[in-house]
N, C-alpha and C positions, 0 to 999 in steps of 0.2 A: 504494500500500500504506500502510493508516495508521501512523501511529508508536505504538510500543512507550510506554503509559500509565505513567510515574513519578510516585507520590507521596513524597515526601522531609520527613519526619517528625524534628526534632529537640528534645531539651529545653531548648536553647539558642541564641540567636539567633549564634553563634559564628563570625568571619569565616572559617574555613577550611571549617566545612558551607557558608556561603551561597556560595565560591568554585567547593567543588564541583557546587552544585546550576546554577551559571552555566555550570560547564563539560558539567554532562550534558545542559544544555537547546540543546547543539550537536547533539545526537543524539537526543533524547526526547523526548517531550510531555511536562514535567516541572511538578508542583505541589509547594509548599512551604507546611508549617503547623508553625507553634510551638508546643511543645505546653509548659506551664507547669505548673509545681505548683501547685495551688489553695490561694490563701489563704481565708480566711472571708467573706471578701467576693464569692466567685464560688460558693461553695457551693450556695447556693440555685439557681443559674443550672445548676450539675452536675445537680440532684434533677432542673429540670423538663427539661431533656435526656434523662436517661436514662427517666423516666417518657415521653416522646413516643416516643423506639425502645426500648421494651422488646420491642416486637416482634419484631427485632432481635437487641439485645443477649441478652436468655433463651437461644437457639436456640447462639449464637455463644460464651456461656459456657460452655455443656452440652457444648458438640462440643471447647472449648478445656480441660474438666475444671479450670476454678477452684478453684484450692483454698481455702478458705474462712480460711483463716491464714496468714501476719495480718492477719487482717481487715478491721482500719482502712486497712492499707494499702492492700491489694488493691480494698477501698469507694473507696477518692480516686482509685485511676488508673481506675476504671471510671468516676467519675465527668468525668474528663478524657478517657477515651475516647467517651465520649458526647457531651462539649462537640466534639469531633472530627468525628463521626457529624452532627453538627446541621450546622456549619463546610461541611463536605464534600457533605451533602447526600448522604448517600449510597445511598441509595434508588435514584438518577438518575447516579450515578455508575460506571464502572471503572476499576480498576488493572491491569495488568499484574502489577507488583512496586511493592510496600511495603518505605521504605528508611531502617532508624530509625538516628537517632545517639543513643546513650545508651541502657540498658537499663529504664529507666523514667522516668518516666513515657511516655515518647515510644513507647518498644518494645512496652511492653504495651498500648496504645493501638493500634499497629499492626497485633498480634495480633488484637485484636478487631476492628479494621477487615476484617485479611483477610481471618477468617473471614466478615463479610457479605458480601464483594466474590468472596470465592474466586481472592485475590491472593496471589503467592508473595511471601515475606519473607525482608530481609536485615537485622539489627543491627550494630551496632558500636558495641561497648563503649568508652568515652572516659576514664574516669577514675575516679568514685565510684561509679558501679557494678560495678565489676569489681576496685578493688581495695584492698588493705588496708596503714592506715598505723600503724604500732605506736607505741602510746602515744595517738592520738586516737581517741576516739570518735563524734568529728564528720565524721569522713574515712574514704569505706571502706568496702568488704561487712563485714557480724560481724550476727550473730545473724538478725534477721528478715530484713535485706536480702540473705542470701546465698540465701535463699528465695526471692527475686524475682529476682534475678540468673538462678538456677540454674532457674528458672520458664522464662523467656524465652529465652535459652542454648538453651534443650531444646527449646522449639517453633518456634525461627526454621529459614527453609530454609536463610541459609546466614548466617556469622558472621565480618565481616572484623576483622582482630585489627592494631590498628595499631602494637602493641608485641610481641615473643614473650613476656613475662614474660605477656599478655592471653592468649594463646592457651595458655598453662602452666593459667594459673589456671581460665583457661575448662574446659579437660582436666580437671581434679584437681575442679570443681563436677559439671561431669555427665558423667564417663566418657571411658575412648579413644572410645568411639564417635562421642563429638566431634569428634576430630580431622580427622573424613573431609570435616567439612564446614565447615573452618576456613582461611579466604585472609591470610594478611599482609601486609597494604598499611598500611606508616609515614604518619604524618600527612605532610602536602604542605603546600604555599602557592603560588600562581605567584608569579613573578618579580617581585618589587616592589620591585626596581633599577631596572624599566623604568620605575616609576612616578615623573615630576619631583617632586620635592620639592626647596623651599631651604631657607635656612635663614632666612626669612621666617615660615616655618611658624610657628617656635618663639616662646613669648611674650617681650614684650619683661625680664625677669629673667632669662632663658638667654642669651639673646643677649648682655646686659653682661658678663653673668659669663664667659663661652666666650672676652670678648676678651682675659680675667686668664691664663685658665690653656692648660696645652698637652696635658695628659691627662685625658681624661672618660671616666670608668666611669656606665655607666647600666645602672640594676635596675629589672626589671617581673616579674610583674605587680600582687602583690598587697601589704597590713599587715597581713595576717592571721596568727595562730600556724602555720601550717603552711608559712610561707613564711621563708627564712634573714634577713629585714631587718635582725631585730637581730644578727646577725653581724656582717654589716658594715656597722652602725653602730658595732659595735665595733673591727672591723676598721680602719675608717676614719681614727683617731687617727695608727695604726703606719704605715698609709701616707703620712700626711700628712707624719708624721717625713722620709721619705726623698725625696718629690715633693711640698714645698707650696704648686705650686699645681694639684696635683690637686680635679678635682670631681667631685660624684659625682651624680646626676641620679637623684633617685626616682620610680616614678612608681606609682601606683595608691591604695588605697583599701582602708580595713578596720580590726580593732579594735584595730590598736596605732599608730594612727595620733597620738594623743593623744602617749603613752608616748614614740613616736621624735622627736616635737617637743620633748618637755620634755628629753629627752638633749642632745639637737640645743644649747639652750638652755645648757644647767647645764653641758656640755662645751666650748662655745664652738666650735661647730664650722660656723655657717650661715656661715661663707666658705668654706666647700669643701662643704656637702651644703646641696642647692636640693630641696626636695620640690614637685614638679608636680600631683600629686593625680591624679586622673582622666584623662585626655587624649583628645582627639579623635585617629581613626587616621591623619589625613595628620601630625600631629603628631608621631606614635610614631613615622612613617616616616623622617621629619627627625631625630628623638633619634637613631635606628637610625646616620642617615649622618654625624652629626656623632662618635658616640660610638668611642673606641680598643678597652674592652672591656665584654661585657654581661653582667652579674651573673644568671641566673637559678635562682637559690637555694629550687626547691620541694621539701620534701623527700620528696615522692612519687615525684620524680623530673622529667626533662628536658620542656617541653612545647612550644607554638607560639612563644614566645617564643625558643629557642633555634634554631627552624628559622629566623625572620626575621631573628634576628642574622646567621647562619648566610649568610641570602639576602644580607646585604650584607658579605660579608666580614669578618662580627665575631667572635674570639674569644670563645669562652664558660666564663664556668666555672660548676657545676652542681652539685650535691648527688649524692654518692655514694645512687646506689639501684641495686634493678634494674631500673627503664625510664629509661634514659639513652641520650640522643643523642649528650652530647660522647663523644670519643674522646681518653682522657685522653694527655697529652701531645701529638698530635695536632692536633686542633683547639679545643682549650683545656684546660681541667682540670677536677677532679672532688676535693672535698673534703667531708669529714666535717661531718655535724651538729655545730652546737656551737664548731665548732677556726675560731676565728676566725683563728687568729693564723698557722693554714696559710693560710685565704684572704688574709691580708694580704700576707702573702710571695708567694704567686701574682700578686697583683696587681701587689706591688711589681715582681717578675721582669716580667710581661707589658710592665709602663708603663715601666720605665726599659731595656727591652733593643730598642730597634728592628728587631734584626734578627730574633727572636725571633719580635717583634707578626707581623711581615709575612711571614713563613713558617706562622707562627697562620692567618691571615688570606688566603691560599689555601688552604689546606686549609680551611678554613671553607668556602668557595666551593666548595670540590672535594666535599663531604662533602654539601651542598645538593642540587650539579646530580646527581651520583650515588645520592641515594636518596630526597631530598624535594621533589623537583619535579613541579608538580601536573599540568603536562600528561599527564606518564608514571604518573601514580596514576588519571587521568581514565580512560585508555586501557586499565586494568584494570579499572577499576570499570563501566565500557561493555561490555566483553566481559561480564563479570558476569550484569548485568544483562539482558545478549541472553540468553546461554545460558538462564537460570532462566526467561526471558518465551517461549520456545519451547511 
């Protein structure tokens, strides 16, 4: 009996899709393509795409009911579903089921694929398409994107909602009648405690530093405004007062990256915050096993970074929203935009109370194996995808 055709469609090369897409190719014939936003340098490459299957695509927009606004937009992701369509070959191709992450471009690219293939569709909303962050307009459905949100929402067959606040929102865009076809499956990871790492890993500036001190707070993932860094950059002095020789381990990449350096600087503070920049993921793995507690401060709320903490028995504290993983007092803490001066005092409690950390620090583990472990996310997402390939 052949195997059930997966194509697994995402707008980001992101390790927890390519985790999944390993674990469903235990049971599926599974393809994966990344679908990107087009800059102006692939533009032209979209035109002669979609000019080659228009044949195609006409047929599949008519039956999908396009809506012609907003325009530009809806123009770029056809243009990326075309680049798709070329990719895929799809002429000579079938799916079973079409299984997007993200609601555009990946999704709506999907949509059009099925309708050539006459393939059932699943989405999963992950973040900026699905939800809204107050006070940026860089973050978030508002105005034309709640149109394409609510676009795709509408025509997929079924919608797994890896937060409930996703599947609120999903509701409140296009109806209870949504509701009937909405699965809750939390973000996963496998286990990657399993995976050795030393602390070799780490460059050789962690490693010195790590021999000075005896409590390491590490924050990922991003420098960007929507992420709490400069909190605790600010944070960091207060703690220093009462553990100095705390370190604090930054790692990622973005536009306030300048800005936390010149702090860094003018505060005298690079004996206790090491910024790493970017990092390879056995590296991240190694920060994960060395570190006491792990800062994930987005203010969207909780994301992969607190399930990997999580994975290795780390304490987390997190930005109060509503999609949050930690479980305040529980398996770490949950503080306010802004109130640096509470996450200092969390941090201090965490790093000076050891009995405290390590009570943290199985429940972290306990809070993992109990709702975000990938094997048990796979074994849903399998059934899934039976049922709807019937």
């Amino acid at each position: 009996m052949a195997k059930t055709r997966v194509l697994v469609l995402s707008s980001s090369d992101h390790p927890e899709v390519l985790a999944e897409v390993a674990g469903l190719r235990k049971f599926f014939d599974v393809d994966y393509e990344h679908i990107e936003f087009l800059d102006r340098r692939h533009l032209k490459d979209g035109f002669v795409a979609l000019t080659t299957n228009l044949r195609e695509v006409v047929p599949a927009l008519l039956s999908l009911r396009f809506p012609p606004f907003p325009f530009k937009t809806f123009a770029e992701n056809i243009l990326c579903a075309s680049l798709l369509i070329k990719r895929t070959n799809a002429r000579h191709q079938s799916y079973d089921v079409i299984y997007s992450n993200w609601l555009f471009p990946a999704g709506l690219a999907g949509l059009l694929l099925a309708r050539i293939l006459g393939s059932r569709t699943i989405c999963v909303p992950r973040g900026y398409d699905i939800q809204a962050l107050p006070g940026s307009r860089k973050y978030g459905i508002s105005g034309y994107t709640r149109i394409i949100s609510r676009y795709v929402l509408k025509r997929s067959d079924w919608i797994i909602a890896i937060h409930q606040v996703y599947g609120a929102t999903a509701i409140s865009l296009c109806g209870a009648d949504c509701q009937a076809k909405i699965t809750y499956m939390p973000s996963a990871v496998p286990d990657l405690s399993e995976i050795k790492v030393s602390r070799d890993e780490l460059p050789p500036g962690v490693l010195e530093k790590l021999e000075t001190s005896t409590r390491n707070v590490l924050y990922s993932p991003s420098l960007n405004p929507i992420y709490g860094v400069l909190d605790l950059i600010s944070a960091a002095p207060i703690v220093m007062k009462k553990i100095p020789d705390v370190l604090f381990l930054i790692t990622g990449q973005g536009s306030l990256e300048n800005q936390i350096r010149s702090r860094i600087e003018k505060e005298n503070l690079s004996a206790n915050i090491l910024m790493l920049g970017k990092v390879k993921y056995s590296v991240m793995l190694a920060l994960y096993k060395t570190s006491d507690v792990v800062c994930d401060l987005a203010y969207f709320g909780s994301g992969t970074s607190t399930i990997e903490a999580f994975c290795f028995s780390k304490p987390v504290i997190g930005i109060s929203s509503p999609k949050q993983y930690v479980t305040d007092g529980w398996d770490g803490f949950e503080v306010k935009v802004g109130d640096y001066t509470d996450l200092a005092n969390k941090l201090i409690g965490l790093l000076s109370d050891d009995q405290l950390r390590a009570l943290m620090s199985r429940n972290a583990r306990q809070s993992y194996e109990e709702k975000f472990f990938l094997p048990a996310k796979i074994a849903k997402i399998q059934h899934l995808i039976s049922s709807l390939a019937k």
